[in-house]
Structures are given as C-alpha cells and as structure tokens.
Residue frames as a rotation matrix with the C-alpha (Angstrom) as fourth column:
UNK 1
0.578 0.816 0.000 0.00
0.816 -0.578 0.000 0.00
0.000 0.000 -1.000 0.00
UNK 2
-0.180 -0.772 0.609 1.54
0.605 -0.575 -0.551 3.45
0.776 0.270 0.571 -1.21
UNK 3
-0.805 0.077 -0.588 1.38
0.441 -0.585 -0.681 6.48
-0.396 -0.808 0.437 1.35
UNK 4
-0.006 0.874 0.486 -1.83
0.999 -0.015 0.039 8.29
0.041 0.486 -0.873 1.24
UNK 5
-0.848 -0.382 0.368 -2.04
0.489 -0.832 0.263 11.70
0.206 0.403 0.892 -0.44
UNK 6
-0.006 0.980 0.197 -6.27
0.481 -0.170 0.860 12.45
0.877 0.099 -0.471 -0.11
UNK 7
0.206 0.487 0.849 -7.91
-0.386 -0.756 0.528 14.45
0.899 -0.436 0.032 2.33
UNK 8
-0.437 -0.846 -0.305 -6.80
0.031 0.325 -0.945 13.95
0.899 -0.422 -0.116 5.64
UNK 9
-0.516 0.777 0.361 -9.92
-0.803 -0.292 -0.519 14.80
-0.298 -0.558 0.775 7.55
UNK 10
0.271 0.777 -0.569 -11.64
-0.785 0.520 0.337 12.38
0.557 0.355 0.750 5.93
UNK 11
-0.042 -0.473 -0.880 -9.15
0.137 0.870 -0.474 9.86
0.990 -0.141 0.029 7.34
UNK 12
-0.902 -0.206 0.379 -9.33
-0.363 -0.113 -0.925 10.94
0.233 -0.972 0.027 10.39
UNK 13
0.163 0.970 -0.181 -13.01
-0.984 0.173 0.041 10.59
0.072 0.171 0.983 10.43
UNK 14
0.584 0.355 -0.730 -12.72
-0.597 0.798 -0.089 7.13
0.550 0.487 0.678 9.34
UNK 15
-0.300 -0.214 -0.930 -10.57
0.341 0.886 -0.314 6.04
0.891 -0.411 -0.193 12.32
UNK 16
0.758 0.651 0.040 -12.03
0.300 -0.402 0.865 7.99
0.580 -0.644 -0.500 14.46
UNK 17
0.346 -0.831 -0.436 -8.66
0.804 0.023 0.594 9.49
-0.483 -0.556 0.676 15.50
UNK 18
0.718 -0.404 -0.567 -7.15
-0.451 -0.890 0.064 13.35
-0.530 0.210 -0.822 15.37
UNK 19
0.732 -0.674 0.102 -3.97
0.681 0.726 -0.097 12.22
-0.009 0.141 0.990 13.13
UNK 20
0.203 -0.710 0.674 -3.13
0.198 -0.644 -0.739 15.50
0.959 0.284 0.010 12.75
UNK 21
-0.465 -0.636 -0.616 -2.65
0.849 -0.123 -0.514 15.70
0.251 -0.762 0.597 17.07
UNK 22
-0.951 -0.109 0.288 -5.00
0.048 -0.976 -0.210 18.95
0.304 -0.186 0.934 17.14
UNK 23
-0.441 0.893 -0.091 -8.68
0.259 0.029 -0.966 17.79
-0.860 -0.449 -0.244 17.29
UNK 24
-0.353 0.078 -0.932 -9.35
-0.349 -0.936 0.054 19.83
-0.868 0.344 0.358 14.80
UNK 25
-0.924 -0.108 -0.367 -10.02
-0.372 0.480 0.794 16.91
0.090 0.871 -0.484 12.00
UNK 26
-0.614 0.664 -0.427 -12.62
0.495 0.745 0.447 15.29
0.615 0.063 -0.786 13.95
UNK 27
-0.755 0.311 -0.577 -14.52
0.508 -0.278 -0.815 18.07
-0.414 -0.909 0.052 15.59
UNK 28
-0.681 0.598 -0.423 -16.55
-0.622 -0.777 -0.098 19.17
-0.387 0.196 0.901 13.37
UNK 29
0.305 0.952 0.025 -17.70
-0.950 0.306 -0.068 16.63
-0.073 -0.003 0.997 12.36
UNK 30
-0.293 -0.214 0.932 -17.16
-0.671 0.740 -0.041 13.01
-0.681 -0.637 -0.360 14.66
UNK 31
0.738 0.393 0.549 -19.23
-0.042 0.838 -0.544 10.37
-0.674 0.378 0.635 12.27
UNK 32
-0.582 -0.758 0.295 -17.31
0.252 0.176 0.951 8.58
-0.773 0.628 0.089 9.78
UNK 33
-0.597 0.405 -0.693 -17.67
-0.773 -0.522 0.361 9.97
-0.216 0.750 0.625 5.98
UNK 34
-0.934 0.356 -0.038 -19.86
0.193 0.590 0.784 8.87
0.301 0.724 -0.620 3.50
UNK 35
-0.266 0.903 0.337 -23.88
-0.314 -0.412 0.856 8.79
0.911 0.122 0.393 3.74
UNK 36
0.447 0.440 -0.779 -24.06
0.395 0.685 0.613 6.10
0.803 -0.581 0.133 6.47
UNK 37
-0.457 -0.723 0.518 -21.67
-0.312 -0.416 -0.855 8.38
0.833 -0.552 -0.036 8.77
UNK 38
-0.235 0.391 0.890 -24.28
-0.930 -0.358 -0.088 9.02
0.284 -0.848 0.448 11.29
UNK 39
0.779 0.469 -0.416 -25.12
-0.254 0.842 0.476 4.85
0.573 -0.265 0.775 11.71
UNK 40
0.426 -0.600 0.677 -23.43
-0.546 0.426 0.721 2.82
-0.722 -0.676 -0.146 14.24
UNK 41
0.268 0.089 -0.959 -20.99
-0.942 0.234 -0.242 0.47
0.203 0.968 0.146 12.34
UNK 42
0.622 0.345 -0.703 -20.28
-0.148 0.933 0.328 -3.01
0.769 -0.100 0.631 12.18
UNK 43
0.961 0.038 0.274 -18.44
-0.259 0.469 0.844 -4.53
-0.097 -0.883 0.460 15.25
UNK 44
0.346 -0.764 -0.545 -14.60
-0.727 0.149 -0.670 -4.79
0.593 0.628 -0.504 14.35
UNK 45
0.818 -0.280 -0.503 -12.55
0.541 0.673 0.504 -8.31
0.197 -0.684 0.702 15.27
UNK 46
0.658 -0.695 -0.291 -9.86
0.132 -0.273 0.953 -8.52
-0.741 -0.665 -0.088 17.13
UNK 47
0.017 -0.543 0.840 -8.00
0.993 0.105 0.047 -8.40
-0.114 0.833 0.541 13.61
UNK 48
0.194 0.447 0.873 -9.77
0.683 -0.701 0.206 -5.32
0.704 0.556 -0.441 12.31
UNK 49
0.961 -0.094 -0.259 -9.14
0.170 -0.539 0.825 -3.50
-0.217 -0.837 -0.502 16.01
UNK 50
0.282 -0.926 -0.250 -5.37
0.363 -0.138 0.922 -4.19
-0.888 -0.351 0.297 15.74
UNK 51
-0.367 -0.570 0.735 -5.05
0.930 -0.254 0.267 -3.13
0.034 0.781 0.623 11.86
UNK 52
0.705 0.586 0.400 -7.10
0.495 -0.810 0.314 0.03
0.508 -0.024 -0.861 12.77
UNK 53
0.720 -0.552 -0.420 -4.52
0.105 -0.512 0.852 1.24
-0.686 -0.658 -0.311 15.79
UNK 54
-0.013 -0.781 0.625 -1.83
0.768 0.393 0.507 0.51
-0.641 0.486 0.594 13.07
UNK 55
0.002 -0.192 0.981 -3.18
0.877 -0.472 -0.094 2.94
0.481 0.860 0.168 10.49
UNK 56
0.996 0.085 0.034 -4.05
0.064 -0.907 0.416 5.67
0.066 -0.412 -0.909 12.91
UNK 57
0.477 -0.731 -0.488 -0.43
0.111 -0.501 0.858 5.66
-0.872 -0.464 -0.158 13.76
UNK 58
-0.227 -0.343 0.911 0.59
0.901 0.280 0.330 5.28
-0.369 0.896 0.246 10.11
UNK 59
0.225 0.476 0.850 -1.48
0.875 -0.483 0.039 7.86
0.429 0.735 -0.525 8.80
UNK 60
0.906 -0.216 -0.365 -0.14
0.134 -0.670 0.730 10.22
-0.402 -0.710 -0.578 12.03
UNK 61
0.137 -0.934 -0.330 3.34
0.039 -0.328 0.944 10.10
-0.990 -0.142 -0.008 11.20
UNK 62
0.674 0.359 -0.645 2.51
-0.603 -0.236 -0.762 9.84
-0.426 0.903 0.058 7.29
UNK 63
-0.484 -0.868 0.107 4.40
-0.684 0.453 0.572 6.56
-0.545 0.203 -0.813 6.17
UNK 64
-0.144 0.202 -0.969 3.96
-0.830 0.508 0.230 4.22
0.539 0.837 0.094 3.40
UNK 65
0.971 0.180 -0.159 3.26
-0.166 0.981 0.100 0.48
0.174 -0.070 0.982 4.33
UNK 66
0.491 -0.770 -0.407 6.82
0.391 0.612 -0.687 -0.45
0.779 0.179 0.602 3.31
UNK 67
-0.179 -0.634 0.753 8.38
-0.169 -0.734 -0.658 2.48
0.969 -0.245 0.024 5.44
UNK 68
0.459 0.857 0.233 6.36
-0.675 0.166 0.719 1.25
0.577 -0.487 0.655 8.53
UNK 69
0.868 0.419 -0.268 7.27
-0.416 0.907 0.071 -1.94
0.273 0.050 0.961 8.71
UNK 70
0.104 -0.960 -0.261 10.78
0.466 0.279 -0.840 -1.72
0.878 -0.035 0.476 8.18
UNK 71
0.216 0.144 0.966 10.23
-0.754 -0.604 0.259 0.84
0.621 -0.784 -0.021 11.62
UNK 72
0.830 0.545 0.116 8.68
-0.487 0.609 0.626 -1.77
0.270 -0.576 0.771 12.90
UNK 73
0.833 -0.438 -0.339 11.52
0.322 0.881 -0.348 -4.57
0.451 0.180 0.874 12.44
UNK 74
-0.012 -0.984 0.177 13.93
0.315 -0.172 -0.933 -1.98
0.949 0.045 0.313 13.49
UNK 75
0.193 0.375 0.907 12.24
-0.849 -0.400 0.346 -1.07
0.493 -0.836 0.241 16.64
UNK 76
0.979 0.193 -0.068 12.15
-0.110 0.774 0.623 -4.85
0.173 -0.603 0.779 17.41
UNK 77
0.578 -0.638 -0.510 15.83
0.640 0.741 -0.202 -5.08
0.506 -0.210 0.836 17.46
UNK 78
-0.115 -0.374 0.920 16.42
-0.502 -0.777 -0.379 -2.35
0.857 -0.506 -0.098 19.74
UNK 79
-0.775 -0.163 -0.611 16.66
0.371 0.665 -0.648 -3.56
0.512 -0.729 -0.454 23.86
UNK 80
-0.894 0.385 0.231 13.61
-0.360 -0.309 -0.880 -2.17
-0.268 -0.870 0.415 25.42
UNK 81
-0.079 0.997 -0.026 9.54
-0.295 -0.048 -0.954 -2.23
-0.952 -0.068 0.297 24.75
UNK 82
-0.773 -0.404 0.489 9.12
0.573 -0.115 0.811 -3.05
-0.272 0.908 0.320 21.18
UNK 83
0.346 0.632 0.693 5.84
0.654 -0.692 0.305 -0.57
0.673 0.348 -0.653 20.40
UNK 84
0.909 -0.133 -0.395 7.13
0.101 -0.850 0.518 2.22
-0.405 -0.510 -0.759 22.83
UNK 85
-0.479 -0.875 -0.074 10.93
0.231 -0.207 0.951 1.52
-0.847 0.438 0.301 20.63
UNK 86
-0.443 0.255 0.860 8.83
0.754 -0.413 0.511 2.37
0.485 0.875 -0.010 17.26
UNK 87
0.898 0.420 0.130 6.95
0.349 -0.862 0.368 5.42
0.267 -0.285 -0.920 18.90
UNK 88
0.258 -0.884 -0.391 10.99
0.100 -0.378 0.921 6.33
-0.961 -0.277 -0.009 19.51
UNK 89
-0.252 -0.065 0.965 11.69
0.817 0.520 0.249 5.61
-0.518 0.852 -0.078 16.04
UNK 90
-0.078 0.558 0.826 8.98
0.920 -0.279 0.275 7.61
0.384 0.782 -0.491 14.52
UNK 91
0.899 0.174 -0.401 9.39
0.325 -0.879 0.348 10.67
-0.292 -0.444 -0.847 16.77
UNK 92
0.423 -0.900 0.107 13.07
0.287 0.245 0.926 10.47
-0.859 -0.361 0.362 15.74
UNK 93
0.259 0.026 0.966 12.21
0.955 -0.156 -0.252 10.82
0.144 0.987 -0.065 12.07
UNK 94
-0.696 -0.603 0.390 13.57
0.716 -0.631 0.301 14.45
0.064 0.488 0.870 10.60
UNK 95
-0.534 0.603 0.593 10.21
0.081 -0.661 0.746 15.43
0.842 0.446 0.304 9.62
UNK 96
0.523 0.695 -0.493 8.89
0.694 -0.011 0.720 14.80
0.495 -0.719 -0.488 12.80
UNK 97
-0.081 -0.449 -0.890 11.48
0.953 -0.295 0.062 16.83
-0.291 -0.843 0.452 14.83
UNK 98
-0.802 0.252 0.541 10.84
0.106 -0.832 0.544 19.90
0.587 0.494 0.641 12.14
UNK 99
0.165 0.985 0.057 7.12
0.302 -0.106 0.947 19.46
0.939 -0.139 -0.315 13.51
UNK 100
0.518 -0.146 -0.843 8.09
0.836 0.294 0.463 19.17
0.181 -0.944 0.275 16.75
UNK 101
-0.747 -0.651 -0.135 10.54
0.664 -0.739 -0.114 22.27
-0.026 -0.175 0.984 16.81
UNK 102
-0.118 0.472 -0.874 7.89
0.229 -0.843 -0.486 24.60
-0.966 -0.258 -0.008 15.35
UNK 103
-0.569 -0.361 -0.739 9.12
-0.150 -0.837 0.525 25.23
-0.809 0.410 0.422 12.12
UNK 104
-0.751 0.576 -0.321 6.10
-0.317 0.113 0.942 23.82
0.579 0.809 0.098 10.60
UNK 105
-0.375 0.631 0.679 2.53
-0.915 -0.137 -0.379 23.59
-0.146 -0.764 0.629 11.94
UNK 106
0.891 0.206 0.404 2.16
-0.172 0.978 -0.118 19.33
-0.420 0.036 0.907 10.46
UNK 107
-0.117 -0.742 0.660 4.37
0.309 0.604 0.735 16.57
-0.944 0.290 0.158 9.49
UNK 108
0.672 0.153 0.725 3.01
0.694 0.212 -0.688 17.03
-0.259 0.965 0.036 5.88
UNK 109
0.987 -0.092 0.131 4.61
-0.071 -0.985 -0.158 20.65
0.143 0.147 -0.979 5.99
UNK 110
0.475 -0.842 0.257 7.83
-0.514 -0.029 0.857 19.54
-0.714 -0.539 -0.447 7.69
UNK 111
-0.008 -0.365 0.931 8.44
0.602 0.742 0.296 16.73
-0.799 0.562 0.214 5.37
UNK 112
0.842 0.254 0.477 8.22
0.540 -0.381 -0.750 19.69
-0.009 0.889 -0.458 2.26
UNK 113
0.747 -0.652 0.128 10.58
-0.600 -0.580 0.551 22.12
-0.285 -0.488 -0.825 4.73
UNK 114
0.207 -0.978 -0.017 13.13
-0.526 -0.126 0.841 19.36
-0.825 -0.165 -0.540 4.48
UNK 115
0.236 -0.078 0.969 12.75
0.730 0.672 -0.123 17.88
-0.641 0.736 0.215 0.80
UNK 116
0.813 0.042 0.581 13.22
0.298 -0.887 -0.352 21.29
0.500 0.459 -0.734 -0.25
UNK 117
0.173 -0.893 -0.415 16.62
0.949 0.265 -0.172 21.22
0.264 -0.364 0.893 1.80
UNK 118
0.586 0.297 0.754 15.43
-0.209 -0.844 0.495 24.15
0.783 -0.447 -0.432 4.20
UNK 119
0.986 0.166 -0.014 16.65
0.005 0.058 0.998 21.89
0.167 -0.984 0.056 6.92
UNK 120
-0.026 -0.998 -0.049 20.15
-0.406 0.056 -0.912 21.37
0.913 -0.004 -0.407 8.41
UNK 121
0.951 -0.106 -0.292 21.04
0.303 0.115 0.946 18.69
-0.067 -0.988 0.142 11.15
UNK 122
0.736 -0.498 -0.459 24.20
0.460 -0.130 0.878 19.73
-0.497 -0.858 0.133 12.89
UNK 123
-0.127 -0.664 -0.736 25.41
-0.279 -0.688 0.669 22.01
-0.952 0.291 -0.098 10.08
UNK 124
-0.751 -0.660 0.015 24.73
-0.260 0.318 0.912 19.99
-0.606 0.681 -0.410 7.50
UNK 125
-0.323 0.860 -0.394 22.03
-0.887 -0.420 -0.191 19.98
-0.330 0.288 0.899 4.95
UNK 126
-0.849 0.347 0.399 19.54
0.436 0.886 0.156 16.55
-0.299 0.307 -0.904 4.93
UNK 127
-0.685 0.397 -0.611 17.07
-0.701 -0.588 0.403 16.43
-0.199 0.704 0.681 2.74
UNK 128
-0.449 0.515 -0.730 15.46
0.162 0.850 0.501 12.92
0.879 0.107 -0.465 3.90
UNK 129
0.171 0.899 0.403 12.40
-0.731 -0.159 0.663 13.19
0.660 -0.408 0.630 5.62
UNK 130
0.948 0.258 -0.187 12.73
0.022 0.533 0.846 10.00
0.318 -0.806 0.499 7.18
UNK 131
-0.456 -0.871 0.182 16.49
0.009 -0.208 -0.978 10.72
0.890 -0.444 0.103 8.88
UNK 132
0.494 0.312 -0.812 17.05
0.629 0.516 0.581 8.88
0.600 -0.798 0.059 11.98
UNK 133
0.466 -0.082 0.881 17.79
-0.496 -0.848 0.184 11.74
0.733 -0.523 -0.436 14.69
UNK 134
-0.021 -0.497 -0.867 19.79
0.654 0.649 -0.388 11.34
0.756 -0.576 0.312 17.83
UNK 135
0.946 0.277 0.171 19.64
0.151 -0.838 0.524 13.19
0.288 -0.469 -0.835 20.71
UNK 136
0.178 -0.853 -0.491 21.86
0.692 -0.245 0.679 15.91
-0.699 -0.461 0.547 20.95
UNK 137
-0.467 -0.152 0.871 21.54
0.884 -0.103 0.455 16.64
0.020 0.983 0.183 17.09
UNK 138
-0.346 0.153 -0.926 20.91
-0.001 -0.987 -0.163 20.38
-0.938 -0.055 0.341 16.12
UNK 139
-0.441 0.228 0.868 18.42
0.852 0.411 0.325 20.93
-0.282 0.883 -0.375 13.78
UNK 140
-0.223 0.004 -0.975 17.99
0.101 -0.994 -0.028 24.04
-0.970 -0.105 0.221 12.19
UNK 141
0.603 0.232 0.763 16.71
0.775 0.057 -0.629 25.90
-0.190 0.971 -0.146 9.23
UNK 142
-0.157 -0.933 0.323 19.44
0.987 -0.164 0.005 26.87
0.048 0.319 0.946 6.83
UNK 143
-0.535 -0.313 -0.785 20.73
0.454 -0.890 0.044 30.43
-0.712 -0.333 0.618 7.26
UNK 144
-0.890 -0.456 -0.015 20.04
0.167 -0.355 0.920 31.39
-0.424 0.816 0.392 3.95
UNK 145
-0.370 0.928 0.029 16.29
-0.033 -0.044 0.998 30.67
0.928 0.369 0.047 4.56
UNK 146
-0.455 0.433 -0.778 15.20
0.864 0.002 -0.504 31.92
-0.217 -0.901 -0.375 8.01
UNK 147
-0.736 0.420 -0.530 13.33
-0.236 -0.894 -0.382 34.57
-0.634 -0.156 0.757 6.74
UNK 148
-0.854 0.519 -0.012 10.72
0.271 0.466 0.842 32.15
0.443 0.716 -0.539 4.94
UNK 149
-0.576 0.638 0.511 7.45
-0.584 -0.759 0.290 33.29
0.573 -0.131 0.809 5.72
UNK 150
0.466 0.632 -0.619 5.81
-0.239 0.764 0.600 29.83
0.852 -0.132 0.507 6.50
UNK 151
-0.165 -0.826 -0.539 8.45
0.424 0.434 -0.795 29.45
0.891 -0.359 0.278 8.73
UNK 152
-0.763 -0.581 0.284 8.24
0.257 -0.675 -0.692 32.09
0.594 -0.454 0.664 10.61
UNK 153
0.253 0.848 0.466 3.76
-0.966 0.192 0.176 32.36
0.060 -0.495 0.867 11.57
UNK 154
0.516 0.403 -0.756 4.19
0.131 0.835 0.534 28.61
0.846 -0.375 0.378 12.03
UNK 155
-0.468 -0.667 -0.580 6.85
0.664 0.167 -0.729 29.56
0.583 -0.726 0.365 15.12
UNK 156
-0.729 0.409 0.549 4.71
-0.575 -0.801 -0.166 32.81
0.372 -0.437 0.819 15.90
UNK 157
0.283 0.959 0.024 1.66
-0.736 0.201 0.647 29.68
0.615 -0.201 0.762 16.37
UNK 158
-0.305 -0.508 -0.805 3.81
0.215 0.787 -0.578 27.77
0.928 -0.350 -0.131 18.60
UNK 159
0.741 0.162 0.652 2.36
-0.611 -0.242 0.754 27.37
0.279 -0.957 -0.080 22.30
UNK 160
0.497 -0.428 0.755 3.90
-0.483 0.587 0.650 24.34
-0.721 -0.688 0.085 24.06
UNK 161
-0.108 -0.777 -0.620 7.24
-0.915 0.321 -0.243 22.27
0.388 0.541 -0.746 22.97
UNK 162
0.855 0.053 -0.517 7.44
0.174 0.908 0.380 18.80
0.489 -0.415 0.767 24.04
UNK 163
0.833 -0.552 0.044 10.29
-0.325 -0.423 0.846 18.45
-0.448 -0.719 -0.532 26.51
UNK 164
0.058 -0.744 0.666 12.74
0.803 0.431 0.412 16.08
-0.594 0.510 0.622 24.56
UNK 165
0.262 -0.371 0.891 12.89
0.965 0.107 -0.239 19.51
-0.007 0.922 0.386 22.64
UNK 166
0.179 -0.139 -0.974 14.60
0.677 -0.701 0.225 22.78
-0.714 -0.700 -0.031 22.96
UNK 167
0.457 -0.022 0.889 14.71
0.872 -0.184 -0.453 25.63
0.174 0.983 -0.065 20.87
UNK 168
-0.332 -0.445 -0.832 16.91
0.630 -0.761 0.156 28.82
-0.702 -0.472 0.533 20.14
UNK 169
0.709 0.705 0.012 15.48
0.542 -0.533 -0.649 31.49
-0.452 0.467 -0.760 19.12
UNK 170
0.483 -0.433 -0.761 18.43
-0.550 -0.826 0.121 33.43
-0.681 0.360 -0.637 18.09
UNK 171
-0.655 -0.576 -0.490 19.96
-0.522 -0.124 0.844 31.08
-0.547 0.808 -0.220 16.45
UNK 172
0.052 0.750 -0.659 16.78
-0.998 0.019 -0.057 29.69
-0.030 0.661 0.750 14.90
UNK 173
-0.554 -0.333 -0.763 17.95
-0.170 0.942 -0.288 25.75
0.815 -0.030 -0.579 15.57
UNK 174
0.637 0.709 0.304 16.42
-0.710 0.385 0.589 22.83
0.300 -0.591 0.749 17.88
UNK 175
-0.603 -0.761 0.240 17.86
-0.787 0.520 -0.331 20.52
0.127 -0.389 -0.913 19.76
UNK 176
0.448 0.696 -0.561 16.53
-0.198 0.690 0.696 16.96
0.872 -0.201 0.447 20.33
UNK 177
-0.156 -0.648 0.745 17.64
-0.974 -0.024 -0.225 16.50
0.164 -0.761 -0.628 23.81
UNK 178
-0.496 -0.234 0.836 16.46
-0.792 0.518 -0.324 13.13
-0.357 -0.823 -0.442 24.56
UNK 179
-0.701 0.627 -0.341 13.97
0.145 0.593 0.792 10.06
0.698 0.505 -0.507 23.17
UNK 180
-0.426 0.688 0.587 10.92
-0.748 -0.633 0.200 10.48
0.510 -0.354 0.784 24.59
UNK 181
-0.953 0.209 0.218 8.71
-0.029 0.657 -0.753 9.10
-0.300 -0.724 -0.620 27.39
UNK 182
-0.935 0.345 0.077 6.21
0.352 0.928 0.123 7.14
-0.029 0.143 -0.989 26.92
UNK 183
-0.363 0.215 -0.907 4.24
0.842 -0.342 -0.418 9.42
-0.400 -0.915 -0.057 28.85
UNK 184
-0.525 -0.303 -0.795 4.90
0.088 -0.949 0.304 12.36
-0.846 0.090 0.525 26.42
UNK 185
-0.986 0.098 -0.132 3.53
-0.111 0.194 0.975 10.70
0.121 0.976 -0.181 23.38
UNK 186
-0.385 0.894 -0.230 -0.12
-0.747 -0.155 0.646 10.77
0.542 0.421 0.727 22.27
UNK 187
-0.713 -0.246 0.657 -1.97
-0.603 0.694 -0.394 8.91
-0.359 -0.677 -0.643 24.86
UNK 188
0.313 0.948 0.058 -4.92
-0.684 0.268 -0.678 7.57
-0.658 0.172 0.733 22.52
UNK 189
0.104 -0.450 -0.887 -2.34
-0.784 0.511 -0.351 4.90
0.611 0.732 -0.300 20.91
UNK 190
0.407 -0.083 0.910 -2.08
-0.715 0.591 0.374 1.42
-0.568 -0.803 0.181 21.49
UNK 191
0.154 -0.668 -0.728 0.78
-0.986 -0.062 -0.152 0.26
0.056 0.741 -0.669 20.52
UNK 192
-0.382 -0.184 0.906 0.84
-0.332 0.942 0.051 -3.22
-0.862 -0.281 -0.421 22.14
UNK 193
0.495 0.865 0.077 -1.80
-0.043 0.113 -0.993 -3.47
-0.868 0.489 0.093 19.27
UNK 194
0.852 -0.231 -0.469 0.25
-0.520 -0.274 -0.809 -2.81
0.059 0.934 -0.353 16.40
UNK 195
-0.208 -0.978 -0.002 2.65
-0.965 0.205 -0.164 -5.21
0.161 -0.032 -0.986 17.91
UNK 196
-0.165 0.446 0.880 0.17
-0.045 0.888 -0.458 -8.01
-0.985 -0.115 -0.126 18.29
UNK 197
0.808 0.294 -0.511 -1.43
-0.489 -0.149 -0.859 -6.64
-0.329 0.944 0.023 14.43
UNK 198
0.285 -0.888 -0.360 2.89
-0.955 -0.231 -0.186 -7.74
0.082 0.397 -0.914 13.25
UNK 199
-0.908 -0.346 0.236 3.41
-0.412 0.835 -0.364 -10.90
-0.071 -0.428 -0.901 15.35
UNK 200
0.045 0.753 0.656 0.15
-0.850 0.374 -0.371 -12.59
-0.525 -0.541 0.657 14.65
C-alpha cells in the first residue's frame, strides 16, 4: 500500500482518530464519511481493532506500508519495549522533529521544509524526511532561509514544545535532547496493538 495523499480529515473521520494531534479533524464533524456516517458500524474483530490502531499511527506520522514496517523490524531489534521503541523511532524521524521544533505547523509541511533542503542537522544539509535523529543533534533551518514566511507564523503559532525539545530562538535551531517518554507521546495509541497486528 503506497502512502496516502487524499484528504486527511476524511481519514481521520474514518478512524475515528485526530492524526493531525489537534482535534481539529474530527470536531466538526465526529461520524465517519460517506452517507451512512451518522449509523453505528459493524463490530470490528480482534483483527480489524489491531489493523485500525496501526493505520491511525501510520497515517499520524505519514508513512507508506513499506516504510512502517521496516520501523517496525527496526524497533524490534532495539533492547527495550518493542511498540514504545517504534513510537521512539517515529518521533526520531527528521520530519517529525521539524514538527516538533515549530518550524512547521504538520508533518506534511515539515516533510516539504526538508525535501526542499530548508533543513540542516548539525550544520549539514539533509534532505530525507525520514532521517534517523539522535539526541543531541541540532536541527535548524538553513541560514540562507530563516526569513521564509511559512516558517516564521508557524513559530509565531507555537504554544507548548514537548520536553525532549529545545529551541533557540536566536539562532533559529532545535535541539533533540532526549527520546521520549512514553508518557509524552499521544496517549490515545495502542501500541501493544500494532505489535500483536505484526506478530500474529
């Protein structure tokens, strides 16, 4: 399955899950699309539960099937949790830490910021969205573009950083300070799910 490009509200809707993190997708309007929104629908098995928790996080961090998975496989051979080591993983991505800093208000935006080689991690210009971060890394947008306009009202609509991130304002750069806790991360995921959905 390729990454999905379509409306993005709609998808929310249809798992019944913010992907974009703001509410905004599914507050106006809570029923899934189509005519039948407003009916109850059908009971989901225990299959259909665990491939549901899967896309919500899929469609949250915007990844292809293939790109997923391989997460997935690489999470498992890390030493701790395996679904709390992919939620490390996928916060770790580039485009996510762009999101995360500020300098874009979604992932969809970040992931443009650094295919368009706006970004820079520790001096050096990457241009892959999915780049695996470390903490410590400095991620900044290049000198030569800190007066981008998007750039700038999406930092002016920043309220609250996560803590694994710090930011300077003068020199316009983030830091990832740490991998995040569990704790910190979206608490309407169940990841055990998407690790039963893998291993079944």
């Amino acid at each position: 399955m390729s990454k999905y490009t379509g409306p993005r509200y709609r998808k929310s809707r249809r798992l019944g899950f913010s992907t974009l993190e703001t509410g905004k997708d599914i507050a106006k309007k809570p029923t899934i699309p189509g005519m039948h929104g407003g009916k109850k629908g059908k009971k989901l098995s225990n299959y259909g539960i665990q491939l549901q928790e899967k896309q919500k996080v899929r469609f949250m961090y915007g990844l292809s099937e293939k790109q997923f998975k391989r997460t997935f496989v690489e999470a498992g051979k890390m030493k701790g949790v395996h679904g709390e080591d992919l939620l490390k993983l996928l916060e770790s991505r580039l485009d996510n830490m762009v999101y995360r800093i500020g300098f874009a208000t979604t992932r969809k935006g970040a992931r443009q910021l650094v295919n368009h080689g706006h970004i820079t991690v520790n001096g050096t210009k990457v241009n892959i969205p999915s780049y695996s971060c470390k903490p410590g890394d400095v991620i900044a947008v290049k000198e030569s573009d800190r007066e981008l306009v998007i750039v700038k009202s999406s930092l002016e609509a920043m309220h609250r950083r996560c803590e694994f991130v710090t930011y300077d304002e003068n020199k316009m750069a983030g830091t990832y300070v740490r991998y995040p806790e569990r704790s910190e991360l979206n608490a309407d995921i169940n990841e055990s799910l998407i690790v039963e959905f893998y291993n079944r």
